[in-house]
PLY file of the C-alpha trace (Angstrom):
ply
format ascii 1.0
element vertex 431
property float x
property float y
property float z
element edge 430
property int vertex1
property int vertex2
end_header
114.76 108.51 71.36
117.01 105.82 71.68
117.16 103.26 74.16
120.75 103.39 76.06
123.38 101.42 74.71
124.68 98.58 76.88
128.02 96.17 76.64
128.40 93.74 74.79
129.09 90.81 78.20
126.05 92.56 79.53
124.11 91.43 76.13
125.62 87.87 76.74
124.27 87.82 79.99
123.69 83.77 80.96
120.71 82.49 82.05
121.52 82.71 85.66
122.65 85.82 85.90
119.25 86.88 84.74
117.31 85.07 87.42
119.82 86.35 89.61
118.89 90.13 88.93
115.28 89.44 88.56
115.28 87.63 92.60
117.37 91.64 93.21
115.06 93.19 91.49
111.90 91.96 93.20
113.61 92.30 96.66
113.87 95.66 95.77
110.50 96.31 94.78
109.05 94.42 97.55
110.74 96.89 99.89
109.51 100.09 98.06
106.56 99.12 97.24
105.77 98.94 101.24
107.22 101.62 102.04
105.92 104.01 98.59
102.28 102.07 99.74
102.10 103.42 103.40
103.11 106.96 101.63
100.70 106.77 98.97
97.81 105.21 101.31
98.28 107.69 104.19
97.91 110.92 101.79
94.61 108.46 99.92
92.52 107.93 103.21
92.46 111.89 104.17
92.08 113.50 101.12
88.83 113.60 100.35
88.36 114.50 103.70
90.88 117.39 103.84
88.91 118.85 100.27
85.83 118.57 101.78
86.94 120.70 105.03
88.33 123.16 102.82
85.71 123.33 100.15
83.00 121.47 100.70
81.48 117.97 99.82
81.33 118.65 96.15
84.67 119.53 95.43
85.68 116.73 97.88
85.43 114.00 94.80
87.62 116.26 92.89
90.99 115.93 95.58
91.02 111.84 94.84
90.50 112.98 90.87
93.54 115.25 91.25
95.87 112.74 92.48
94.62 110.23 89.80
94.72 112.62 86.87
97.87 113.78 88.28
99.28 109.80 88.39
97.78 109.45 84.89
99.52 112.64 83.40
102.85 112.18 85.56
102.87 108.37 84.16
104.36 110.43 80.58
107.46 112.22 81.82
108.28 109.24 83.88
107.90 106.66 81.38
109.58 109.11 78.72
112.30 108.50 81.23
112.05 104.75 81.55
112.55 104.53 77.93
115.42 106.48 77.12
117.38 105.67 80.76
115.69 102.78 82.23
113.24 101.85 85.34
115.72 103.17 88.03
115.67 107.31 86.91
111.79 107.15 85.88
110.84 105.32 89.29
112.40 107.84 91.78
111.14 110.68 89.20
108.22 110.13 90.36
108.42 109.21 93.84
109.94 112.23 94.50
107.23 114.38 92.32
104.45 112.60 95.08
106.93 113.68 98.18
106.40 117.39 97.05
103.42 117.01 96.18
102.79 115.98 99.79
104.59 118.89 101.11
102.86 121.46 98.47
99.19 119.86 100.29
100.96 120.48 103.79
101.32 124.03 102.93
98.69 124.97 100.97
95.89 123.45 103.91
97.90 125.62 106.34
97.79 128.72 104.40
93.77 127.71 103.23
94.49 128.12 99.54
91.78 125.57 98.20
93.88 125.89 94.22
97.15 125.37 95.91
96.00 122.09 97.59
94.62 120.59 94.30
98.12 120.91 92.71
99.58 119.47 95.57
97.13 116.32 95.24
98.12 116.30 91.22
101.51 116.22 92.01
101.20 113.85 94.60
99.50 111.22 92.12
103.43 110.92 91.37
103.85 108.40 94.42
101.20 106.60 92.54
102.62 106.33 88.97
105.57 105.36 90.94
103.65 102.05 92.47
101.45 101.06 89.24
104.85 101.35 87.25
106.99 99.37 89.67
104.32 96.34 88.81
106.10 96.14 85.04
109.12 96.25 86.55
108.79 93.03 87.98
107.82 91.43 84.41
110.86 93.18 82.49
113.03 90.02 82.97
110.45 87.55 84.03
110.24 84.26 82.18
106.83 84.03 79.65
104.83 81.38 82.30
105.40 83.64 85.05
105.05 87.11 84.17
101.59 87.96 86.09
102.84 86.05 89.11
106.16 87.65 89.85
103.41 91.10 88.99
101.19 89.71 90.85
103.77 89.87 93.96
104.76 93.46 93.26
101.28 94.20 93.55
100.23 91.85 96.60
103.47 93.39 98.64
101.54 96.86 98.64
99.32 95.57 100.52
101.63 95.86 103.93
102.26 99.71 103.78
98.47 100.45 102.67
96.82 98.33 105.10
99.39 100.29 107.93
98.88 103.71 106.18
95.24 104.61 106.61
95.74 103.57 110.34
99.06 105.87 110.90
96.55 108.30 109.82
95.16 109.24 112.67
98.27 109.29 114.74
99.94 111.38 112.02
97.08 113.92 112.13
97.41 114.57 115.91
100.81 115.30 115.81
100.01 117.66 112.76
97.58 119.71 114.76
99.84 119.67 117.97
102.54 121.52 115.41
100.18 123.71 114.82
98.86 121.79 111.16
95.14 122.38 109.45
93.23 118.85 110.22
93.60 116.12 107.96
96.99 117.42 106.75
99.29 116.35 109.14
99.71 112.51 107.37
100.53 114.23 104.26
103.72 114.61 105.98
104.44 110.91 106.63
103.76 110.18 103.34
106.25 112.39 102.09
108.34 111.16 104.29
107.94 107.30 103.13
107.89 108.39 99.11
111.48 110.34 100.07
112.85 106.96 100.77
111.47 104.80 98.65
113.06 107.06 95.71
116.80 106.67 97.36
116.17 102.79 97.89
115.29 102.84 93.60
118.07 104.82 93.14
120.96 103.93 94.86
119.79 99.78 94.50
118.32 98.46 91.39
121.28 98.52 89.75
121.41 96.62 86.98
118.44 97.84 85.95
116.13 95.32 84.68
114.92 97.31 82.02
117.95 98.34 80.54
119.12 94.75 80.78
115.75 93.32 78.75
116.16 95.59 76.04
119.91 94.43 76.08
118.87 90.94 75.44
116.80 91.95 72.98
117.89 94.51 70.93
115.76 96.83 69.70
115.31 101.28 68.85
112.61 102.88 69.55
112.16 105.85 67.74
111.12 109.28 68.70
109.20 109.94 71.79
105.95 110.74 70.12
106.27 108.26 67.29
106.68 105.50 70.47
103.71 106.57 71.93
101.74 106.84 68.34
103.41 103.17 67.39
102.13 102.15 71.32
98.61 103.58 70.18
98.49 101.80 67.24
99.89 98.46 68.49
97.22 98.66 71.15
94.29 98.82 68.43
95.76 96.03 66.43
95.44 93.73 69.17
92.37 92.63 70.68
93.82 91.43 73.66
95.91 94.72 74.28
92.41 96.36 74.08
90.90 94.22 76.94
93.79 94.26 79.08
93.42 98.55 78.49
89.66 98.46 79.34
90.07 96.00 81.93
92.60 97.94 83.79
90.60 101.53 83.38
87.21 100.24 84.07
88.27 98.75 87.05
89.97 102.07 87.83
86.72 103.70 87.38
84.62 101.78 89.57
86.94 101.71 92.28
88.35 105.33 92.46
84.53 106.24 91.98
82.83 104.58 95.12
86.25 104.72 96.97
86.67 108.71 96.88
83.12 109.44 98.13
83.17 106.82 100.99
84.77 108.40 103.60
82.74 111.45 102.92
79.51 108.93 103.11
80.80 107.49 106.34
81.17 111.29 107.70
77.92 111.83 107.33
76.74 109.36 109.65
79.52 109.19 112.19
79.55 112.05 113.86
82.24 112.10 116.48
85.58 113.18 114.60
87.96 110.61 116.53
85.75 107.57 115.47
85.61 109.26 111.73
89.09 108.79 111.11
88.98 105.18 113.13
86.20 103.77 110.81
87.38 105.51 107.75
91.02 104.20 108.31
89.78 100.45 109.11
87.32 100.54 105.88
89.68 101.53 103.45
92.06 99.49 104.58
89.86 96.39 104.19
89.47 98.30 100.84
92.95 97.80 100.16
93.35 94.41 100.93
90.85 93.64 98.36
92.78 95.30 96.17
96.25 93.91 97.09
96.10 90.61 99.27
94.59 88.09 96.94
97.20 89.54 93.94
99.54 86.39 94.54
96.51 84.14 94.19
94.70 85.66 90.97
98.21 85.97 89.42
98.54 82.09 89.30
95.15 82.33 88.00
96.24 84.49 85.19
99.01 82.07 83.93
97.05 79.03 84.35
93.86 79.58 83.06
94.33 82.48 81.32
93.12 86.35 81.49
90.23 86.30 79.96
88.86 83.96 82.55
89.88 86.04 84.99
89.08 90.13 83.69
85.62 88.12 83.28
85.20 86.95 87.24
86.50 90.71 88.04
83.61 92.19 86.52
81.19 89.90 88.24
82.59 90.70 91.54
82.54 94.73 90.94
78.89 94.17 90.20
78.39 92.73 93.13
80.34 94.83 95.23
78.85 97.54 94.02
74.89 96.19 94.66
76.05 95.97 98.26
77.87 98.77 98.69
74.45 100.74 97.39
72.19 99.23 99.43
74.84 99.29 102.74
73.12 102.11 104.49
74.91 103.18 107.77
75.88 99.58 108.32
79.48 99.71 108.21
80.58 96.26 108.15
78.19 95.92 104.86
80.34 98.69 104.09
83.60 97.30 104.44
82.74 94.01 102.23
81.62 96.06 99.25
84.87 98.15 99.76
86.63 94.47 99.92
85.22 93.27 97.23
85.60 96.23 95.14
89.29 96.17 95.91
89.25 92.51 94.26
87.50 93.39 91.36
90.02 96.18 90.60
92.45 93.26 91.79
91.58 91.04 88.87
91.13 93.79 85.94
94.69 95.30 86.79
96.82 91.82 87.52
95.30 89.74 84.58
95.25 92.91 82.89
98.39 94.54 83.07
99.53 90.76 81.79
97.55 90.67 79.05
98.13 94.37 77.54
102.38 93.45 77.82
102.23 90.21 76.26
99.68 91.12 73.33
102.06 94.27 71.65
105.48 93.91 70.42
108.45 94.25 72.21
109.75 97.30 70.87
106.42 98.91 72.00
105.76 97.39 75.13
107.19 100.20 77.48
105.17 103.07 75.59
102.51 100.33 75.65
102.37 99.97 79.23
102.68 103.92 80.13
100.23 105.23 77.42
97.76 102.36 79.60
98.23 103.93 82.46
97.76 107.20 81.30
94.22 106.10 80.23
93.74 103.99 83.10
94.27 107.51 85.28
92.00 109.93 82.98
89.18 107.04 83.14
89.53 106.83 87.28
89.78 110.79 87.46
87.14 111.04 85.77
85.03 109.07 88.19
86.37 110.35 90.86
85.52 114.46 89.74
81.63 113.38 88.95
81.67 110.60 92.49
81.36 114.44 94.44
78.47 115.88 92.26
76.60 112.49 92.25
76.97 111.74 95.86
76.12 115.81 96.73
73.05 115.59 94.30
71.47 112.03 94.04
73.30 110.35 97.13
75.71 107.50 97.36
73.67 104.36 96.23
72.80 106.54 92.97
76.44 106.24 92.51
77.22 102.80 93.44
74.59 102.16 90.68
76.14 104.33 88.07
79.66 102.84 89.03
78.39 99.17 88.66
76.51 99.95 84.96
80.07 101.71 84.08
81.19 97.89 83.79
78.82 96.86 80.49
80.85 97.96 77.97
84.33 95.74 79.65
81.68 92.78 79.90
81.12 93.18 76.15
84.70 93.12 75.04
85.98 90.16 77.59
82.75 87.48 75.92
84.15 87.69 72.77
86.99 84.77 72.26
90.07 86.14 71.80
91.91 85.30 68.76
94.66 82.47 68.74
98.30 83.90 67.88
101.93 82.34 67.86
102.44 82.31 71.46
102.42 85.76 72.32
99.50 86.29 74.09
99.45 84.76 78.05
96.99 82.07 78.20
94.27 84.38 76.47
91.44 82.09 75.91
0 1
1 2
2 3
3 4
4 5
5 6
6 7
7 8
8 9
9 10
10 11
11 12
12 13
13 14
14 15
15 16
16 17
17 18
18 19
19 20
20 21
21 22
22 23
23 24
24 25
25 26
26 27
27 28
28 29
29 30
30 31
31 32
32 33
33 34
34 35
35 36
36 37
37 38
38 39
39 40
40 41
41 42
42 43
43 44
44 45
45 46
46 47
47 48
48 49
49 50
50 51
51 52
52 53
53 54
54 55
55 56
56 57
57 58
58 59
59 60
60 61
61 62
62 63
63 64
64 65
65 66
66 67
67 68
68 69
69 70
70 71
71 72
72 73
73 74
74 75
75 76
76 77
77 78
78 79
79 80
80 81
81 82
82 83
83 84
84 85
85 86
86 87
87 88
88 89
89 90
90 91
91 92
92 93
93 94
94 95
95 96
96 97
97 98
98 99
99 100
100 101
101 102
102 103
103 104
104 105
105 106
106 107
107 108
108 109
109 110
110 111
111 112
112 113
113 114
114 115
115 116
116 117
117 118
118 119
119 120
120 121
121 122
122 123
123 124
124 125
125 126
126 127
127 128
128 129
129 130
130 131
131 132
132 133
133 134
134 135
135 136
136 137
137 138
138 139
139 140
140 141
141 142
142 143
143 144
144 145
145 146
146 147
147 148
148 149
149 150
150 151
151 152
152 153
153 154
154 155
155 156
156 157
157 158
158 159
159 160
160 161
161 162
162 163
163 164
164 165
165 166
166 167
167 168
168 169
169 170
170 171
171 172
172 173
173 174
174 175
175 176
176 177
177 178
178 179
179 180
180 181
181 182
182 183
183 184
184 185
185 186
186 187
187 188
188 189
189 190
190 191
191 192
192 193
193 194
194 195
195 196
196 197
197 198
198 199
199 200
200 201
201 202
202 203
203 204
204 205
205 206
206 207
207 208
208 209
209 210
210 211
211 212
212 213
213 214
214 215
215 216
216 217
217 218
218 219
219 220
220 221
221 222
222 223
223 224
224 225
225 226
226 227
227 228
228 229
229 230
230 231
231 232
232 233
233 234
234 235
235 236
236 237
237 238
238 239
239 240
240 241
241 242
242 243
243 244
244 245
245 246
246 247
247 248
248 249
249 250
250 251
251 252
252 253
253 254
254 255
255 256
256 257
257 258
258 259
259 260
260 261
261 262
262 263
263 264
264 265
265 266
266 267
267 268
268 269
269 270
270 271
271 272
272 273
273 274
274 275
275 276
276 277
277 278
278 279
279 280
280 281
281 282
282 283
283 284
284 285
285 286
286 287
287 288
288 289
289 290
290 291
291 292
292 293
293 294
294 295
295 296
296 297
297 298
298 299
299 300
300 301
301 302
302 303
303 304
304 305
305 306
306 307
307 308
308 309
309 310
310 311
311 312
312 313
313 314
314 315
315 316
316 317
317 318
318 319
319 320
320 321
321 322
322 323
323 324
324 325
325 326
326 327
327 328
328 329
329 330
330 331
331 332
332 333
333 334
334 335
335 336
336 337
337 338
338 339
339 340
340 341
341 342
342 343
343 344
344 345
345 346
346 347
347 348
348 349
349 350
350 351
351 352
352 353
353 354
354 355
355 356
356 357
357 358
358 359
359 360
360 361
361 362
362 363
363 364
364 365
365 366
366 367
367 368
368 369
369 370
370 371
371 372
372 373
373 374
374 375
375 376
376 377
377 378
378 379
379 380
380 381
381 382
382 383
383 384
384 385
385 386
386 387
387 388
388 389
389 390
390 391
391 392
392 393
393 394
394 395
395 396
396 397
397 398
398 399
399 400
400 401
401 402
402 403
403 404
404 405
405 406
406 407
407 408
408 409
409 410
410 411
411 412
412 413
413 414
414 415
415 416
416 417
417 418
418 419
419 420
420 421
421 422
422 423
423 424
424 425
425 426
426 427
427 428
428 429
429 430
């Protein structure tokens, strides 16, 4: 497929008028990504616990592995889209795929159909291709020395709506029952709500569209759909960095999806009055999120100053650790909350210096396939985790999998000691 053709004045764009639509373009995303964040955290903080009402503690792993399979599988239709039309169409694509989806879980928890509710979770991992994409959106025009910073902000900004998300939760879910809702399915509601309108602000704002306006400056054709992915596939094994900046981004995704899905079922199990379930559950995964949003800003400068090597490395030494304390937490709940913290920044570290890392190490002409066939594994590797976090925590308990999560990380440790290899400047601070 061929990438849209653009104007000539738009391909002599100057200098400023680039800097001017990047400072749109992350206003823009700054607002969605809020607003997308309290939809996506909302649907995140009661869906494990909705599954597990409905079918039990087993399956309740597989309701967070839904939504992240679904994310991971969505992430191929919408960056099809991205490619051939830009960042505008493939964005709201999916944020309105998560708003049904949202709906499809309303309805399917008030009729009790346990199948029905799954594909409303995979569908509503839309909302999250929508916020992981948004994050290369912010680097289509950025300038080389900056690129994981202004990602880095994209990423810290979600911190606002998930952080007020979780804690709408509870308020959502009474006024679901007092319509007459199943528990736990009344905030699916707000978040389809919040995706609705983060899709109009994509569409009817980020205009130009940054991506359309890169590819403008430099010209390039892409060729078939499936070649682009097979040429994204190939570009990714060429490059060593593109390979850690993969792994670092789906480990981390596997680690944190894994303990993350199974704690509020954990928590349950010890906290006993329903009210204080939702309270606790609400304030410890948004701690949770924090960690994975709030230092973003902070281990983006890191990236581009010493490099992301450096910094995938300190990520996996603070998953380890998260994960140590996490398992040997008990019913202590603050315990609880650092590990979930610190997990969060772990994940925060793999994904920013990541993400960086896997776009600057492939060619231009693959980077957009690049950066959606990533995600795509980044999603299978978290769903993954999150469909075996039920049967281990049902089984062998939940320090058994905090254990199994943290030994997950061996392999990414492996690949990040070796050196990466010098090249002409393409690569972000590597070594």
């Amino acid at each position: 497929m061929v990438l849209p053709a653009v104007s000539a004045d738009v391909d002599r764009r100057s200098t400023a008028d680039i800097a001017r639509i990047q400072r749109r373009t992350l206003s823009l995303l700054v607002v969605t990504q809020i607003i997308g964040g309290i939809g996506v955290a909302t649907g995140v903080s009661v869906g494990a616990l909705l599954a597990a009402s409905m079918a039990g503690t087993t399956a309740s792993g597989l309701a967070g592995s839904a939504a992240v399979i679904g994310g991971a599988v969505l992430a191929i239709p919408a960056t099809r889209i991205m490619r051939a039309r830009g960042r505008r169409p493939g964005l709201a694509f999916a944020y309105v795929v998560g708003a049904c989806g949202s709906v499809v879980v309303v309805l399917a928890a008030h009729a009790g159909l346990v199948p029905l509710m799954f594909a409303g979770m995979f569908l509503f991992g839309g909302a999250s291709t929508a916020n992981l994409q948004a994050r290369y959106a912010a680097i289509d025009l950025a300038e080389p020395d900056r690129r994981a910073r202004h990602l880095s902000l994209v990423v810290w900004v979600t911190t606002v709506g998930a952080i007020v998300g979780p804690n709408l939760a509870p308020i959502a879910n009474d006024a679901g029952v007092e319509l007459g809702l199943r528990d736990y399915s009344g905030p699916y509601l707000l978040s389809a709500a919040g995706l609705v309108v983060a899709a109009l602000a994509i569409s009817g704002f980020m205009r130009p569209d940054p991506l359309v306006v890169a590819n403008a400056r430099q010209p390039r054709v892409e060729t078939a759909v499936g070649g682009g992915w097979r040429a994204a596939a190939r570009a990714i094994r060429a490059h060593r960095g593109a390979r850690l900046g993969m792994s670092a981004m789906a480990v981390g995704h596997v680690v944190m999806v894994g303990v993350m899905s199974m704690t509020p079922v954990y928590i349950s199990g010890y906290v006993h009055q329903h009210g204080d379930q939702l309270k606790i559950v609400g304030l410890v995964i948004s701690l949770h999120i924090v960690g994975m949003y709030a230092l973003s800003p902070f281990v983006g400068w890191l990236t581009d100053r010493f490099g992301a090597r450096p910094v995938i490395l300190g990520g996996v030494g603070v998953l380890v650790g998260a994960c140590a304390l996490a398992g040997t937490a008990g019913h202590s709940t603050p315990r609880l909350s650092v590990a979930l913290a610190l997990i969060g920044a772990g994940w925060c570290g793999g994904m920013v210096a990541g993400s960086t890392l896997l776009s600057a190490s492939v060619p231009a002409e693959q980077r957009t396939a690049a950066q959606g066939l990533s995600d795509v594994v980044m999603g299978v590797a978290g769903a993954s985790a999150g469909a075996l976090s039920g049967v281990i925590t049902d089984f062998f308990g939940y320090p058994t999998l905090a254990l199994l999560a943290a030994l997950a990380t061996v392999p990414l440790l492996a690949l990040a000691l070796r050196p990466l290899p010098a090249r002409d400047g393409t690569l972000v601070q590597c070594d």
